[in-house]
N, C-alpha and C positions, 0 to 999 in steps of 0.2 A: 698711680705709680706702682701699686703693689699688685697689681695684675698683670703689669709688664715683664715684672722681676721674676713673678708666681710664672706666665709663658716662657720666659726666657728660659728659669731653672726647667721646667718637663722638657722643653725642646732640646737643651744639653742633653738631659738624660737622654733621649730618648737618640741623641746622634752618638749617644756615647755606649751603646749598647752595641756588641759585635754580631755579627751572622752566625747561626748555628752549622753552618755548612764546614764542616770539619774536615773538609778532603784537602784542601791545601796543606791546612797543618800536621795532618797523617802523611802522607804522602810524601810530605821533603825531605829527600834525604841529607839537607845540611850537617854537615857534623858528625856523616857517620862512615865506616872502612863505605869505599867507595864497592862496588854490589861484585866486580870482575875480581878484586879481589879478595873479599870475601865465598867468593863460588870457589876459589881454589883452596878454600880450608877443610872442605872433604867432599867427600858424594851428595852426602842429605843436605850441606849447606847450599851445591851447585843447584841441586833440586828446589830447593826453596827459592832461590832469586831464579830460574826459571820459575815457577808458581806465581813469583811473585810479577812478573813481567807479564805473564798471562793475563793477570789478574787486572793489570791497568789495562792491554790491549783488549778486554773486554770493555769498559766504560762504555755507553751509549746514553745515557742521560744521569742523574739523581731522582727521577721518581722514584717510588720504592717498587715499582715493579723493573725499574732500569736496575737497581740495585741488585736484586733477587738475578736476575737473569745475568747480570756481571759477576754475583759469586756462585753460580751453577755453573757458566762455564770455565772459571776456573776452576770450582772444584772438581769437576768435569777433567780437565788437564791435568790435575794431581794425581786421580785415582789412575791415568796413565801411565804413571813413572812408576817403575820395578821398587822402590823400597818405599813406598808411598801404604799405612794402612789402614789409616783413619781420614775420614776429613770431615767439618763441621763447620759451617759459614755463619757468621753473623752479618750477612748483606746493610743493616742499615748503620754499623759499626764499621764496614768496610775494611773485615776480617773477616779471616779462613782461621781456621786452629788445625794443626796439621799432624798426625801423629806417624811418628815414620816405625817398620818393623824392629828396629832396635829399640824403640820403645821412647826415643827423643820426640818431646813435644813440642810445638813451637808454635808461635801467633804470625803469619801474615799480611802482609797490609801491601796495596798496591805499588809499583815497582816501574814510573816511566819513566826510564830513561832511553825510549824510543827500537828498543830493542826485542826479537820475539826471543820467546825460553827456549828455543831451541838453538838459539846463537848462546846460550849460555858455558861456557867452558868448565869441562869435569864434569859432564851429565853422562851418566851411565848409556852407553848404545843398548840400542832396544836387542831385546834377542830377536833372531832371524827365525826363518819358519825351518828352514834346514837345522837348527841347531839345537831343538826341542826333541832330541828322538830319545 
């Protein structure tokens, strides 16, 4: 009887133990300004949910070499946007740290709501090659 009880208790435990896979609960945006508009509370905020949209349409796996190469080419994507002057990934944290030339710092975290950053509204237009003189 006491080794039934002894199996039972570790089998609880051990169904009672959650996944370390933390991208669900990073990820959801429940509960929060919905990302369209939050993009319209200034420039660097539009830049950030682009980043951060980037930053899910890279996902290709959870290895850590999937990881690493989903926050290179995000951060890949940020150092393209004009007020963008830092970037720093924490790939297996499934964070960018982003530092923008005003000097506003910010964490990143993946962003799917099925949309690319470049449908992000209030993103700065790229300068043209004409307008650099």
């Amino acid at each position: 009887m006491r080794i039934s009880v002894g199996a039972l208790l570790i089998a609880g435990s051990l169904l009672a133990c959650r996944d370390y896979d933390l991208r669900d609960r990073l990820v959801n945006q429940e509960g929060l300004v919905p990302a369209d508009q939050y993009a319209r509370y200034g420039r660097e905020q539009a830049q950030e949910i682009a980043i951060a949209r980037e930053f899910a349409r890279a996902h290709r796996g959870s290895s850590p070499a999937d990881l690493a190469q989903q926050a290179e080419a995000a951060g890949k994507y940020a150092r393209s946007l004009p007020d963008v002057a830092n970037v720093k990934a924490d790939p297996q944290g499934l964070l960018l740290t982003v530092q923008f030339k005003s000097g506003w710092r910010t964490m990143i975290a993946p962003l799917n709501d099925g949309k690319h950053g470049a449908e992000t509204a209030g993103l700065p237009a790229k300068p043209s090659a004409g307008a650099a003189r």
